[in-house]
N, C-alpha and C positions, 0 to 999 in steps of 0.2 A: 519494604525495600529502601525506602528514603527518609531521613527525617530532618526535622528543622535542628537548625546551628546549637537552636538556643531550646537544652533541657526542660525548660521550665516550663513551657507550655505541651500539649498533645501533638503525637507524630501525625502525622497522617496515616489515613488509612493503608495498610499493607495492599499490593493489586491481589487480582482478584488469581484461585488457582488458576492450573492451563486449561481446567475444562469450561470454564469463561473463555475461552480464548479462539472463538470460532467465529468466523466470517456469515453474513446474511442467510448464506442457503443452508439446507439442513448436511449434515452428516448421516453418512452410513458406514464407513471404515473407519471401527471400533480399531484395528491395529494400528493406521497410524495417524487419522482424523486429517487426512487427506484425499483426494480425488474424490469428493463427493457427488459434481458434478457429471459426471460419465464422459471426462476429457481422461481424468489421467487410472493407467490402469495398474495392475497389482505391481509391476517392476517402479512406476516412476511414482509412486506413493509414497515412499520411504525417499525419495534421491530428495526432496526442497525441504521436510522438516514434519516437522508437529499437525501445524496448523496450515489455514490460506490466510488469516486474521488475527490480528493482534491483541492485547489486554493494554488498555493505557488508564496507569491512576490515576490521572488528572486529564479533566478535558484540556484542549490546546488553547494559549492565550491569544497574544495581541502582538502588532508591532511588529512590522515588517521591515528585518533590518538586512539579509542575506535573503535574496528574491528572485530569482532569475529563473526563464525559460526559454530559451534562445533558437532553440531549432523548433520550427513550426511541421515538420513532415518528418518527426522525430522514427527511426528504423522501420517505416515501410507504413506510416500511420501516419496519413495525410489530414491535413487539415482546411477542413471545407471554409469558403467563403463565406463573409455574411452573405446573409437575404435578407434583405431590406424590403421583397414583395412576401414575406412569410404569411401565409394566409391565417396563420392561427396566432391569438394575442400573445402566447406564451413567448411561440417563436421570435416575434416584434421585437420582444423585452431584453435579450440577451444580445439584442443588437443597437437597444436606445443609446444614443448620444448621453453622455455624463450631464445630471441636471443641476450638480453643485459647481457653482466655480472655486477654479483653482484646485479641484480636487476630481480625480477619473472617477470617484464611487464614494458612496457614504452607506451609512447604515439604511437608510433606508431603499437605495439602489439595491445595497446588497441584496436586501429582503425580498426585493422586488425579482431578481435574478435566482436568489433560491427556490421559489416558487414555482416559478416557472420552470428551472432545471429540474425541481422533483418530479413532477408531472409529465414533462415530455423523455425523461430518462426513465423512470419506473415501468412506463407504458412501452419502450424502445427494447425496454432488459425481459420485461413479458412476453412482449410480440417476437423473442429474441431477431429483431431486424440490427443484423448489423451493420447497415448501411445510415440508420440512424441512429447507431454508436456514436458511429465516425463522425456526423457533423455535430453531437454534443460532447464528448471528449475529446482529450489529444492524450498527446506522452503514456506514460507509464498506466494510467486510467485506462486508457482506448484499447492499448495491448491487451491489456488481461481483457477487460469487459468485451473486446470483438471476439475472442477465442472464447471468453467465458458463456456467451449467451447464442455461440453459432453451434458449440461440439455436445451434444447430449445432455444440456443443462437440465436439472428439471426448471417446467414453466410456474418460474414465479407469481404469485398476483400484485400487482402494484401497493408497497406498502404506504401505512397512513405516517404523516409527517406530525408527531404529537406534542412536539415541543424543539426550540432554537435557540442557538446562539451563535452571532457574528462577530467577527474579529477582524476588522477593516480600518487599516494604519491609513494614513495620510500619504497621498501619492500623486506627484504632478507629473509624471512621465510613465508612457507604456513601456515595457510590459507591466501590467498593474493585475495585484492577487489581494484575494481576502480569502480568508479562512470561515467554514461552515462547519458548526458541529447540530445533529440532528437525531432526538429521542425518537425514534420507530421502534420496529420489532423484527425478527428474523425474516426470512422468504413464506415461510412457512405461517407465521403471523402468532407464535406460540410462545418467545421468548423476546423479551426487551434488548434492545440495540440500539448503539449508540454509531452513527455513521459522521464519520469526519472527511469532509471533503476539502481540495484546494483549487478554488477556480481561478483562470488566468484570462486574461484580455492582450491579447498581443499589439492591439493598434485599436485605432477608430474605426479602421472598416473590416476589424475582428470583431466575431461574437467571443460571449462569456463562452469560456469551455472549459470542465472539471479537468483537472490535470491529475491528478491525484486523488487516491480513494482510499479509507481502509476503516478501521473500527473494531470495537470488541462486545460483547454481547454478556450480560449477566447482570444489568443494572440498569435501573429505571429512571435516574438522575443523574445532571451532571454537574460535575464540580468543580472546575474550573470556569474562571469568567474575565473579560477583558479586562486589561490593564488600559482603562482608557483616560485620557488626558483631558483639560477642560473643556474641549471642545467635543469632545464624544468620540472622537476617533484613539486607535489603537495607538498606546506607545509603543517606541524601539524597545526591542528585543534588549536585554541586559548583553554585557559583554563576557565572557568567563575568559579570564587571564590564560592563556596555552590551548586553548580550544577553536579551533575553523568549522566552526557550522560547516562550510563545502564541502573539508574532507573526511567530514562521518559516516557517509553513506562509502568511501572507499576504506575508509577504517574497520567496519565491520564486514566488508568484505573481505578485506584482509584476516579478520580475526575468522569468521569460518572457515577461511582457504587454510589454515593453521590446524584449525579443529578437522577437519577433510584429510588432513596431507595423514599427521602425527595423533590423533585424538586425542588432544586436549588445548588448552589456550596458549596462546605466546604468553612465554614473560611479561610480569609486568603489563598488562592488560587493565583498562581502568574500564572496563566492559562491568557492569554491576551483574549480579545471578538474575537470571528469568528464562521465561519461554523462547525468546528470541536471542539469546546470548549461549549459556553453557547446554542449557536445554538442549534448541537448535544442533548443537555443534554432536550433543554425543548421536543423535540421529543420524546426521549427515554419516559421521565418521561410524555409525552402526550399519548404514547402508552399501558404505564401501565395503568393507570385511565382508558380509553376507555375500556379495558378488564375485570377491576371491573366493570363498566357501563354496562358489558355484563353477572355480575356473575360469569368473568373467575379471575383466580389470574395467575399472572404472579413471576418465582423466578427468578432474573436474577444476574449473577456472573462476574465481569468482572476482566481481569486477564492479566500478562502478562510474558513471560519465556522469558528472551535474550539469555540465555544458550542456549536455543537449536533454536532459531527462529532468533537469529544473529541480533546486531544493529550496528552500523556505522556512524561516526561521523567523519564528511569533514570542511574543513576551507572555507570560502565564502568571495570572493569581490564583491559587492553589487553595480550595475551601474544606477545609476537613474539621470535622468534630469541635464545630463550631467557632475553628478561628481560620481568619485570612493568612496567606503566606504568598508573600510579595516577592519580586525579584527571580520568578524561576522563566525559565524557556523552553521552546519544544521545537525543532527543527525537524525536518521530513525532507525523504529524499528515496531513492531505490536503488539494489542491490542490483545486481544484473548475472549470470550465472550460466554456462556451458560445460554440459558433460557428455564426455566422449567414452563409449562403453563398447568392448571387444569382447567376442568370445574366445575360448579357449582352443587351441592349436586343433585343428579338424571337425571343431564344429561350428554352429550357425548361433545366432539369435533369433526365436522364433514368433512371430506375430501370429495365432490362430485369428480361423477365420470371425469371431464374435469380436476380437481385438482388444481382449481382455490383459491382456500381458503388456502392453506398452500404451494403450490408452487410445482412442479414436482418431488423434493425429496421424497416428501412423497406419499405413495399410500392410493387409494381412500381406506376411512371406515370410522367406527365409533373409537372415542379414548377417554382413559380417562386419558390420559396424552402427551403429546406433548413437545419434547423437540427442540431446535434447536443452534448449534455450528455454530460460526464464528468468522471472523478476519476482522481485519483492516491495513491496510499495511500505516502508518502515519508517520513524521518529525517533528523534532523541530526545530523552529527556535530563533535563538539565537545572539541578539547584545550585543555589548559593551555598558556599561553605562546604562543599561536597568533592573530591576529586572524582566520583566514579560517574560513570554515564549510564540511565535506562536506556534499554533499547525497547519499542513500544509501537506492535505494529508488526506486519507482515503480508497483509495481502496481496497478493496473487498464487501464479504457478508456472509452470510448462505452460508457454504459449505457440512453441514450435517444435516438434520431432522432424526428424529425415534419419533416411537409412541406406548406407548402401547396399543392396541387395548381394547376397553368396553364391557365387560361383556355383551352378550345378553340376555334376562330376557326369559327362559323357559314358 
């Protein structure tokens, strides 16, 4: 999909196909390698795409230059206070005092925070307790993972953390973020995964807490590594001329609300081919049609807030086939998504009583309206010398249905 300015040397490796392109838990819907968890049911399968999980070439770098997470009780996803009496060392750790000066975290804090986030989240997402979601994540993370480990998940077993890397820029004001990438393996503990997380610190009398979650699975190595300056920490992010890390995440909002509306891209689109770009879109725009085939209309809005849902933009060195390539980026951010689905002139939308047709969220009836909210938790990827953008990355789903119920005829 990408390759370096300069002919002379070797491209990087092309990403991996789509069927690399799966999230932690296993899959069971061969049609559209969605709703594997027993949240979403045969109708809202097809409405968000492909995958829950994304395929990224390169792990994420360094250098944190566009950082922000502003709203601390981000849509109905509160975020818990420290506990500074946390009885367990883990819990302690995600609330110690910065031990470098002049800097909120170093690598070795970092490391210190990962560790303990593995452990007390792996065991939170098992026990699916979602009540200790909520005080280890916030944002777009806590969304998906409280819905994902409360509605018919299967029970995962806590996977092993086999290998890391941190990407921890230089930072003297909160809100302060580093980047976490982590070799494990599926839910299921069968397939190698690659889990990229983004943790944020909103203050001093905030704990660490994952904002952001996603990853791709197909490969036992990763290859991307910090761009780190003499001092060990992350450099800034590169700049790319006409490009706002901010407005990427409403960019590709924009570009599926195109592919949804008219099925195919806007003009002019600097959106690169993959799973998450033209892929994505002929889905979406395959799920609409099927529901007119049905007499249903579907209204779908796709949308994106950084204000309050936090994006982040890291510097990348790019390792392939045995040369470095310097100067690239990877920003992250989430989609956001509402579709509104009608039935056809005198009839219902139907939820049986197993609630196979619209997914666990909703309860069993008759409706004459159907709505369903979600996100996507996605990255851009970003070289030098290149005008197109990867897009890298999609976890989540449906994290909320409602219905209006249909009038019964007296």
């Amino acid at each position: 999909m990408f390759q370096p300015p300069n002919d002379t040397h070797p491209a990087p490796p092309p990403p991996p196909p789509p069927i690399f392109d799966h999230p932690p838990e296993s899959f069971s819907d061969s049609h559209s390698n969605v709703g594997t968890t027993g949240l979403v049911g045969a109708r809202l399968r097809v409405v968000v795409g492909v995958t829950v999980c994304g395929l990224l070439l390169a792990a994420t770098g360094a250098g944190l230059v566009v950082g922000h997470y502003l709203n601390t009780a981000t849509r109905g996803v509160p975020v818990q206070p420290a506990d500074s009496t946390s009885p367990t060392p883990a819990g302690a750790i995600l609330s110690a005092p910065p031990a470098t000066p002049g800097s909120l975290v170093d690598s070795t804090e970092a490391a210190r925070v990962l560790d303990a986030m593995w452990s007390l989240r792996e065991q939170a997402l098992a026990d699916r307790d979602a009540s200790a979601v909520a005080r280890l994540e916030t944002g777009p993370a806590a969304q998906w993972d409280m819905v994902r480990c409360t509605f018919g998940c299967p029970a995962p077993q806590p996977r092993p953390m086999l290998d890391t890397r941190l990407f921890v820029p230089r930072q003297s004001a909160y809100p302060a973020a580093f980047l976490a990438e982590v070799r494990t393996t599926t839910d299921d503990h069968l397939t190698a995964y690659i889990e990229i997380m983004v943790f944020v610190r909103q203050g001093a009398a905030h704990p660490w807490m994952v904002a952001l979650d996603t990853g791709y699975s197909g490969f036992n190595q990763m290859a991307g590594a910090p761009a780190s300056d003499s001092s060990g920490f992350d450099q800034a992010a590169p700049v790319f001329p006409g490009i706002d890390p901010s407005a990427l995440p409403g960019r590709l909002a924009s570009y599926w609300q195109h592919w949804k509306d008219v099925g195919g891209p806007p003009s002019g689109s600097d959106f690169d081919h993959g799973v998450w770009t033209d892929l994505q879109g002929q889905h979406l725009y395959a799920y609409r049609q099927q529901l007119l085939a049905n007499g249903e209309v579907e209204h779908a809005t796709y949308s994106a807030d950084p204000s309050s849902d936090g994006e982040w933009t890291f510097a990348l060195d790019e390792n392939a086939n045995g040369h470095s390539y310097t100067g690239w980026a990877i920003s992250c951010g989430t989609v956001l998504y509402t579709a509104v689905i009608t039935p056809g002139p005198g009839s219902a939308l139907i939820q049986p009583a197993d609630q196979s047709e619209w997914g666990t969220l909703l309860q069993p009836g008759s409706y004459a309206q159907i709505t369903n909210k979600g996100l996507h938790q996605s990255c851009f990827l970003l070289q030098p010398g290149y005008t197109t953008i990867g897009v890298v990355g999609g976890n989540g789903d449906v994290i909320q249905v409602t219905g209006i119920p249909a009038i019964q005829p007296t």
